[in-house]
N, C-alpha and C positions, 0 to 999 in steps of 0.2 A: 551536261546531261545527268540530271540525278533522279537515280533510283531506279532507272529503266536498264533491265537486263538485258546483253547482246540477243538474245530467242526474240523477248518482245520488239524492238529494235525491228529487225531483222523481218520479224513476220508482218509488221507495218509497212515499211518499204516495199516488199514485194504486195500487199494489200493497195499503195497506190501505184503499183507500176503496175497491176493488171487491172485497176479501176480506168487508167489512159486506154488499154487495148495495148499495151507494152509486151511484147515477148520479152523475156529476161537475156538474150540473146541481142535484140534491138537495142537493149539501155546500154548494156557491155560496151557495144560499138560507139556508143554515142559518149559514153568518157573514158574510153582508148582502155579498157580495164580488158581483163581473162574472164571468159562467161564461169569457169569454175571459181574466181576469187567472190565473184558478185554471187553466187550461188553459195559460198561460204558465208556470205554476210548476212543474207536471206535467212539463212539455216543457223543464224547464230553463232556459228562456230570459230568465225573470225572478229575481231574488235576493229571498230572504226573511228577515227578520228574525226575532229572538226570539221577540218578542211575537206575528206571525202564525205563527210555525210552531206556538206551544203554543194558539194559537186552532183552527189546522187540527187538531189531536190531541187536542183536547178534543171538538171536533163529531165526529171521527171518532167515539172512544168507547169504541172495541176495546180489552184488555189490552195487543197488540203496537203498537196508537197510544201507550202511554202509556210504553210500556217504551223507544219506539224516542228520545225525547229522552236516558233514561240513555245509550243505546248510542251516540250523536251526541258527544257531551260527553267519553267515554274518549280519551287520549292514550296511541297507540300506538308506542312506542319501540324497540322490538323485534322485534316479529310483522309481519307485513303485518295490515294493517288489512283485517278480511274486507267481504266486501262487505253491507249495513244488513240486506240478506233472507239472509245465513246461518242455517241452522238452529242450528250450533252457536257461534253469536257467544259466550254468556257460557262456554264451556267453554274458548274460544280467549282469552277475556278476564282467564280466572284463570290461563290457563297463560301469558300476557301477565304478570302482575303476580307468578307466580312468577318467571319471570326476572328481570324486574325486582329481588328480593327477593335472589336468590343473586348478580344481580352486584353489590349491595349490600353482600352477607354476605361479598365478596370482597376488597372494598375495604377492611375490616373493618385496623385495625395487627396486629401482630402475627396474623394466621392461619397456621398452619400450611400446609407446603406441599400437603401429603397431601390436606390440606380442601378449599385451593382447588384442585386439581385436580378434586377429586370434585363441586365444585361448577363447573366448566368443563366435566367432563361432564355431569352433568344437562342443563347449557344446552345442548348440542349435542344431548343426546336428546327435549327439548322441541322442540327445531326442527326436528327431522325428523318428529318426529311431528303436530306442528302443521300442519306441510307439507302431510302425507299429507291430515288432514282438510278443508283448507283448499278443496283443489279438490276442486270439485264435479262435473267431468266424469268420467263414468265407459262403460265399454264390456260389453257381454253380447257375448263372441265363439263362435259355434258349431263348433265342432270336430269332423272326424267323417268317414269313408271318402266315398270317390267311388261319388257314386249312391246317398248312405243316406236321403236327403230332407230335410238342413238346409233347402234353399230351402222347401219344403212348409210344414215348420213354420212355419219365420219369417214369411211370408204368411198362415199358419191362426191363429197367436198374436197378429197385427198386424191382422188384417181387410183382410188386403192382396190381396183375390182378387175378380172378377167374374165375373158368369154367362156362360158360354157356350154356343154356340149349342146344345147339346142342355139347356141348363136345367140344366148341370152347374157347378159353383164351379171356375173358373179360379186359381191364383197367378200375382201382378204379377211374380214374377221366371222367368225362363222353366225352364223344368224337364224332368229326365227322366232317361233310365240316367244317367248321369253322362258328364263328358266335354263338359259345356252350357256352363258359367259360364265366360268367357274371364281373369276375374281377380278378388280380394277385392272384393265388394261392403258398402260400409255404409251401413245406415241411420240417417237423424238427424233433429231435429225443426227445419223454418224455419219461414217467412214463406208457402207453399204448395208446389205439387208442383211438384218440380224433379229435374232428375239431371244430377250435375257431373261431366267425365270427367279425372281425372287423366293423361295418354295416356306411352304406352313413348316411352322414349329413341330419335332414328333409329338409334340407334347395336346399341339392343336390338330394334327391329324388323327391320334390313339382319340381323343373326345370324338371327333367324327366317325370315327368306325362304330364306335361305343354307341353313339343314335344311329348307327346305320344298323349296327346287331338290333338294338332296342324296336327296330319298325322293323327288321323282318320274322322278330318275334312275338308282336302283338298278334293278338287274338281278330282284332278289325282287320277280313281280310282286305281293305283295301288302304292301309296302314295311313289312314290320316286320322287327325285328333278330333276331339271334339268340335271345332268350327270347320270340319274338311280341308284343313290346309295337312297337305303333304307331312308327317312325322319328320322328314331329313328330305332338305332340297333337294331336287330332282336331277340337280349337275353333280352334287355331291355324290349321292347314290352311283351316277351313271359312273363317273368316276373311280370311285371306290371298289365297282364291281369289273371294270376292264382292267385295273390296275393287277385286282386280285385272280382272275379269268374267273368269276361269276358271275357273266351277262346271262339274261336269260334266253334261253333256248326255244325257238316257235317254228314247229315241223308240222307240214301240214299231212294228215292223214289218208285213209284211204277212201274217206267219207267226203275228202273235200275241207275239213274243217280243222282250223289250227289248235294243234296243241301246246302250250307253253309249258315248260320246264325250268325251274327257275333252282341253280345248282345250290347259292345261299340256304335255301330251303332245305335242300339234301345234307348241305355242309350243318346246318342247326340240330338235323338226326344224328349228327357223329358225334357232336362236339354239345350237348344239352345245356353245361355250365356255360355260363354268359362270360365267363371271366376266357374260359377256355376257348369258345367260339373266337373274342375280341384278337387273343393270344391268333388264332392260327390265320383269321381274317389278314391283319396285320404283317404276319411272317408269308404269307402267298403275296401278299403288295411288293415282296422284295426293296423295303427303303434304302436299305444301304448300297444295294447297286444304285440307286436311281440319284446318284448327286452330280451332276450332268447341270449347270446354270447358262451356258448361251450353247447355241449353234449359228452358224454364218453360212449364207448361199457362196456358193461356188462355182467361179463359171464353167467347170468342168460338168456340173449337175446340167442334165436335158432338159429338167424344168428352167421355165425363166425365173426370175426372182420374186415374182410376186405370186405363181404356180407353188413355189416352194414354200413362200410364206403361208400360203393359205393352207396347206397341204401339212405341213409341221407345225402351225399355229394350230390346226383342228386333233391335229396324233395330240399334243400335250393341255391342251385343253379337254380334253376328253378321257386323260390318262391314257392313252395307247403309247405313247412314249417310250421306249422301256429304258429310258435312260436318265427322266425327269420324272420328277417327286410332285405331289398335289401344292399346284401354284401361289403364294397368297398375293400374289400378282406380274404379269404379265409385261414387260418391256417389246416393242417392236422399234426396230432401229431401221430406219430409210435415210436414203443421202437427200431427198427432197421432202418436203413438206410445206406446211404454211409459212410461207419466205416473205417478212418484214425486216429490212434496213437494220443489221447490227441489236438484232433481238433475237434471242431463244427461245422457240416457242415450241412449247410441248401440250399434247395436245390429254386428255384425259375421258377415258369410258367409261365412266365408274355402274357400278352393279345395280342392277335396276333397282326399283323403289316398287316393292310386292305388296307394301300398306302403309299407309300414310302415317310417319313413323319421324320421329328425331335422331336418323342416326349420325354417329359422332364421324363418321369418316367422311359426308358430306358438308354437318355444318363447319368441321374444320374449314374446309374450302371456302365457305358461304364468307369466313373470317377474315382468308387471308389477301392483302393488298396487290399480290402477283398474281393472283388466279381470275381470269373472266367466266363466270359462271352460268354458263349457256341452257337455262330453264324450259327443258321440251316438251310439250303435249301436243297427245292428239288433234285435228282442228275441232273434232266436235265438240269436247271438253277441256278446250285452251281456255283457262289455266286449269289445270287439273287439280283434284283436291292435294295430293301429294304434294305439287307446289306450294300449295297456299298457306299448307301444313307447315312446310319451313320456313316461308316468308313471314308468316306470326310468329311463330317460333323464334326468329330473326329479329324483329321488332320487340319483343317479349325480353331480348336481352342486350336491347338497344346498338343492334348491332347494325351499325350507321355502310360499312361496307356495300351491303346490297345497294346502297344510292346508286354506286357510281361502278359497282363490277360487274349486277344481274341483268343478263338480257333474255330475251324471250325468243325461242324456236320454235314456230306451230308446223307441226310436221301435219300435210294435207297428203291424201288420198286422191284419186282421181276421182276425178265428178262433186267433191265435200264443196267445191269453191262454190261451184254452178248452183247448189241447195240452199245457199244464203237466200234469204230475202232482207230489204230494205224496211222499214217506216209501213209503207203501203201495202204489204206483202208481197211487190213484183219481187222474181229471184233474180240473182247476178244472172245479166249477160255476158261476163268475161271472168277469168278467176283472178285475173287482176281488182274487179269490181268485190268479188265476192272476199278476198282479201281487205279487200280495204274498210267492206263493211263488215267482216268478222274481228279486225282490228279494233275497230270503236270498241264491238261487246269485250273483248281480251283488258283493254285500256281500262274501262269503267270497273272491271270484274277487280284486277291490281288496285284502285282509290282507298279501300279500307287501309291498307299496308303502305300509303304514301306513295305510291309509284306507281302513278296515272301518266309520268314521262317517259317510262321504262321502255328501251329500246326492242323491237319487236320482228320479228322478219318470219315471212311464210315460208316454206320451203316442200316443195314435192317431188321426190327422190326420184320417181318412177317418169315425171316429165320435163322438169325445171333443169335447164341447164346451171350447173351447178359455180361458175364463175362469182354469181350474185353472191350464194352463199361464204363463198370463201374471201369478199370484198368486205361482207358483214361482219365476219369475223376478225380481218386484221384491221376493220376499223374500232373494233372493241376492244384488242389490245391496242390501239393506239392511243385511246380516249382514257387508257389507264395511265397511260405515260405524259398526255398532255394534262391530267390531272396531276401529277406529283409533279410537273415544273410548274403549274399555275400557283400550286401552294409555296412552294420554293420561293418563286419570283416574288408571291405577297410577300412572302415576310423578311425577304430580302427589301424591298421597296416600304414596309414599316419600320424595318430595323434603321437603313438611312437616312428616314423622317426624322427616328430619335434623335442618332447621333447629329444631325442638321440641325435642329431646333432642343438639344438640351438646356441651350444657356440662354433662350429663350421667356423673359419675367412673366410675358403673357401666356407664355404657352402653358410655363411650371405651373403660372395661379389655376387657368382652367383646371389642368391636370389635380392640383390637389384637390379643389372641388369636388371632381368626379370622383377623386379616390376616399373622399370623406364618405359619399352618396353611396361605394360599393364596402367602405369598410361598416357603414350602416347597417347595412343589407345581409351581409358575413356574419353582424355581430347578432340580427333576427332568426339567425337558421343555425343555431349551432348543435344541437344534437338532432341526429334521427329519430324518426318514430320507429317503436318498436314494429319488426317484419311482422310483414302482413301473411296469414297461411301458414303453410310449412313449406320446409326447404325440400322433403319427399313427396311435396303434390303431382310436380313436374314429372315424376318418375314413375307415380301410380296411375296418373293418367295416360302416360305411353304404355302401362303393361296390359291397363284397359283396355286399350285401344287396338291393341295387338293381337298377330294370330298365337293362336297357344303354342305351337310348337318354338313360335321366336323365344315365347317367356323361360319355355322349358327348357330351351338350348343354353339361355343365359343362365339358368337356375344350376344343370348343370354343370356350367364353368364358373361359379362362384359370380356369378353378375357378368360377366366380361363375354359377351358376344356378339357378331359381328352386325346384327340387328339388333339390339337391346344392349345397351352398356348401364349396369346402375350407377359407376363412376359420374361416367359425361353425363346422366340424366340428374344427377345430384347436383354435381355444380353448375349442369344450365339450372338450377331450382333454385341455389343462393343466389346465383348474380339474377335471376329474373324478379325473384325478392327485392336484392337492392333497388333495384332499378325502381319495382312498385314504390319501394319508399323514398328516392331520391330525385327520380325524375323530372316530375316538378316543378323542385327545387330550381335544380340545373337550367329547364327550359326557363326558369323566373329570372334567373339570374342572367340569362343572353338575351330575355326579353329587354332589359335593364340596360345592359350595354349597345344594345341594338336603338333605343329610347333617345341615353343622353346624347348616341354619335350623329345624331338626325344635323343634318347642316342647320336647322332652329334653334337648335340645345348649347351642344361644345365641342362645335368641330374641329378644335383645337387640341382635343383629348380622344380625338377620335382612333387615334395609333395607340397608346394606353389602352383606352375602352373595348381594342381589335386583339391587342395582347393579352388582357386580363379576360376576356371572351373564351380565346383558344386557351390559355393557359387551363380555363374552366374546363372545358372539353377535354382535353387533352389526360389530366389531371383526374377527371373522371372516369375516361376509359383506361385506363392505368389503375382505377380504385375496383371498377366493376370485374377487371380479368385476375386482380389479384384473390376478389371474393368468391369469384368462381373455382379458381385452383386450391382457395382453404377450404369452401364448401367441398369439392374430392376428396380434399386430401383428409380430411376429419372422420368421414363417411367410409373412404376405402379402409383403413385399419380396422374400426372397428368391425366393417364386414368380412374383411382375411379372419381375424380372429374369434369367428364364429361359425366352426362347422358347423353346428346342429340345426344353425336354423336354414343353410341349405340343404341338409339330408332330410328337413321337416318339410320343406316347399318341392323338395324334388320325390318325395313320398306322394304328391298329389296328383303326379302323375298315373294314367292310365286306373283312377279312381271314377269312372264315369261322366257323364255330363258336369259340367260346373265348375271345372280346375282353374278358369280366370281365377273363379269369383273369391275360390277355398285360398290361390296363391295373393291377391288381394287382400284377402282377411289375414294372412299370416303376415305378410311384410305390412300393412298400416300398426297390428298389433306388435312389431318390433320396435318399428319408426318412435311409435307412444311409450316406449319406457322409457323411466326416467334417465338413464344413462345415454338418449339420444334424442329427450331434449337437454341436455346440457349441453349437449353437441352445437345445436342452435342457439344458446345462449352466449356458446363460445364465440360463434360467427358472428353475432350483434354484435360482440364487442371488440371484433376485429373493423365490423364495418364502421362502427361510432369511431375507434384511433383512425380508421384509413380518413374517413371524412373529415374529422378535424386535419387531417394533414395536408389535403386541399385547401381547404378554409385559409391553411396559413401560409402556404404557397401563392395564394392567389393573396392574402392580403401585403404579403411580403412588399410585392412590387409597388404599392402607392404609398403616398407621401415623400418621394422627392421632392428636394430644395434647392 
């Protein structure tokens, strides 16, 4: 047994003796052992020998008791060793003993160079793919306009709601027009109900006070900006003012008619200086009591556990708390949730989307291989512009992920189904009909962005038994995981082709062939055309686009806010550069390989032609994330390093009508000095070395003999 600790050991065994229906008491009896020695072995605390452990797997009895000694016994040299309950142990075990095999095949006297390179890639493509499958933690994040009813569902698909006092079903996360949820909430499965608060930096709460003084010291008594969007979010505010006890006060008179009072206002008469109001705002929020990060139901509490949850999930979402600090996000811990076979699945609420916008803490998601990306709109406006806003945006920086992780949630209303009509204008007779023909328009709407197959499902909180939805959902992590062993399995089954037919006269000849035809090809594309636009279009077109108060939130946190990043809006603007410039290229180049592997052409080259394909791919998205993190990283220094020009753009505020248009003209006019195009010139000529370094990766592997 190498490499497996007596815990993990221990926590397998008793993982197949309650898979039988085994009480740990029944197995005792059954090889004459003490239920406390057997309960030491489980617990790891006792070491086991040969000879009992194949006693314990014999009593057990199960196929996975007898198979779990082969899996014990492997010697893993290469791979991380998964853990004894992976689902896909023997899948990671052959792509174990292929490696194994090519850096044998390497060592090999005389090999060519071309081979072993070809076979150093393989080995890098194994281990990323292995990677991928390896962990088992994966996320369902919901995506989707402010006020569309993510929280709803997530509650209706989780059984995460109680009855309320009219005999009505409650959701555990608090809900409503939107503008509720104070920051990303996620759900995950422990040990019972819990919720853990992650809390904002003092540094990112003193900035929030600081717009919360700044709107209730405007002149506009209804403190919104020039395009009527709220000066300071309306959970922030809510927040900020129960933390500090200045909610407002509404007593109805003797006229019948409400008077509001609003104490912030009275605290702005005491306190005039802005520096001094922030100062006492601040010191009434009490931060330093409030460092308080989980609490846990208890079964001695009268509430049940999801009464408590809903009930202490709304006190600290709200700031009533008085022992939690303003959230920058929100953990809920349940012992049940979405239960897929040896997966972790967490689940993700992220903050709605208040204007169709690029922000950096969705498309990170939109990026990553473990995350299913569950795309929500209303039915009437499925896909909503917000969506479509990130799906271009997506494709803008060729980010091939959405293929296979984005699916589609049309949240429907009672009676929306029944309003479809058909071709002829009859309306749905059933909402099933009217589904189906709302699906057509959803499908046709997705074709610009390539994903006219995009997986799609209706869902109506308020009727639809919710089983369906939660069937949709664990087949979408599943489809992620049947995706990274399909890729596995390929290149395991091209890597054996090789090593099968290297010594092959007819195979090598095709293959050089092919490899003259793509060293051809390499040798017509060798530098980039110079970027197209600028690397800051990306970034003026989001501040365009946006409400003013997002700009101004960002303006005054030096670029960095939680709707408007000019970092992440910079470097989606390099890599979406490269991309206009390379594109192409890359699609020419897998048209090429896709050409000669035609069973007409040189089917004999067709595992070459499959490798030097992905190699291309692979190679290029490895070029695009590195262009995008120099495009940041070029961009952020010189903006830390330059107060004035945010004390000149955050001057524009509360200047009247026009502060887009005045912060637009100040940032194009930075972008265009000359010390920020060089910045850009810096980036060409990162992206011209990164390209060539493809070129010679990929040509590396042809010409073996």
């Amino acid at each position: 047994m190498r490499g497996v600790s007596g815990v993990q050991l221990g926590h397998r065994l008793a993982q197949l003796r309650e898979s039988c229906g085994m009480k740990q008491a029944e197995l005792a009896r059954k090889v004459t052992w003490s239920q406390a020695v057997l309960s030491r072995i489980e617990a790891g605390e006792r070491p086991i020998s040969d000879d009992e452990l194949a006693t314990l797997l014999k009593a057990i009895g199960s196929d996975e008791a007898a198979d779990l000694a082969t899996v014990l016994d492997r010697d893993w040299q290469h791979l991380p060793r998964p853990a004894l309950d992976h689902p896909e142990q023997h899948l990671l075990w052959r792509a174990e003993q292929m490696t194994v095999a090519l850096e044998g095949a390497g060592r090999l006297p005389e090999v060519p160079a071309a081979f072993r390179t070809r076979l150093d890639e393989y080995v890098k493509e194994i281990s990323r793919l292995a990677a991928l499958l390896l962990r088992r933690e994966h996320q369902v994040a919901f995506i989707g306009s402010i006020g569309i009813g993510k929280s709803t569902v997530i509650c209706r698909a989780m059984n995460l709601e109680i009855t309320g006092p009219q005999g009505h079903s409650m959701p555990v996360l608090e809900t409503g027009a939107g503008g509720v949820t104070l920051c990303e909430v996620h759900l995950s499965r422990g040990p019972g109900h819990g919720i853990v608060v992650e809390p904002r930096t003092h540094d990112d709460i003193r900035s929030d006070v600081e717009d919360f003084v700044d709107h209730i010291t405007q002149s506009r008594p209804s403190g919104a900006d020039e395009d009527g969007t709220p000066a300071v979010p309306r959970e922030i505010e809510r927040a900020i003012r129960n933390m500090a006890g200045l909610t407002v006060k509404r007593i109805k008179g003797a006229d019948g008619k409400t008077v509001r009072t609003d104490p912030a206002k009275q605290l702005m008469a005491e306190f005039p200086a802005r520096r001094d109001l922030v100062v006492e705002v601040l010191t009434r929020m009490g931060l330093h009591r409030r460092d308080r990060r989980d609490e846990w139901h208890s079964p001695a509490l009268t509430a049940t556990p999801l009464e408590w949850m809903k009930s202490t999930f709304e006190q600290i979402n709200n700031g009533r708390h008085p022992e939690f600090s303003l959230p920058a996000r929100i953990d809920l811990i349940l012992p049940d949730l979405l239960e897929i076979d040896d997966i972790d699945v967490r689940l993700v609420d992220t903050r709605g989307i208040d204007q169709p916008a690029g922000r950096a803490d969705l498309e990170v998601l939109l990026e990553d291989p473990h995350t299913v990306s569950i795309l929500c709109s209303g039915f009437n406006d499925a896909p909503s512009a917000s969506i479509q806003h990130l799906l271009q945006r997506a494709r803008d920086i060729n980010n091939t992920q959405i293929d296979s992780n984005a699916s589609v949630l049309v949240l429907a209303r009672p009676g929306e189904a029944l309003a479809v009509k058909d071709e002829a204008g009859s309306r749905a007779e059933t909402a099933e009909e009217g589904y189906e023909l709302k699906n057509e328009q959803v499908l046709n709407a997705f074709t610009p962005y390539r994903l006219g197959g995009i997986s799609t499902f209706f869902f109506n909180a308020l009727e639809d038994e919710p089983e369906g939805l939660r069937t949709f959902l664990r087949e979408r992590v599943t489809q992620t995981r049947d995706e990274f062993q399909r890729q596995l399995d390929d290149v395991l089954d091209r890597t054996q082709f090789m090593l099968d037919n290297a010594e092959q006269e007819q195979v090598q000849a095709v293959q050089r062939e092919a490899g003259r035809l793509l060293a051809t090809w390499i040798k017509q594309h060798p530098t980039p055309a110079r970027l197209s636009g600028h690397v800051h279009d990306a970034l003026l077109n989001e501040i365009e686009r946006a409400h003013a108060a997002s700009v101004n939130a960002a303006v005054r946190r030096d670029g960095e806010w939680r709707s408007l990043s000019y970092t992440h809006q910079l470097g989606h603007g390099a890599r979406r550069a490269a991309v206009t410039t390379l594109q192409a290229w890359v699609t020419g180049f897998t048209d090429l390989c896709q050409t000669l592997s035609d069973p007409d052409s040189m089917p004999e080259a067709r595992e070459l032609l499959s490798q030097a394909q992905q190699l291309m791919s692979t190679a290029y998205d490895e070029l695009l994330r590195k262009v995008q993190l120099t495009g940041l990283t070029l961009y952020r220094d010189q903006l830390r390093e330059d107060p004035q020009f945010w004390n000149d753009n955050a001057g524009e505020w509360g200047q009247g009508p026009g502060y887009l248009n005045r912060v637009l003209g100040r940032n194009r006019e930075w972008f265009q000095q000359p010390q920020r195009r060089d910045l850009e010139d810096q980036l060409a000529a990162v992206l011209e070395h990164e390209w060539h370094t493809v070129l010679e990766r990929v040509e590396a592997i042809f010409g073996q003999a």
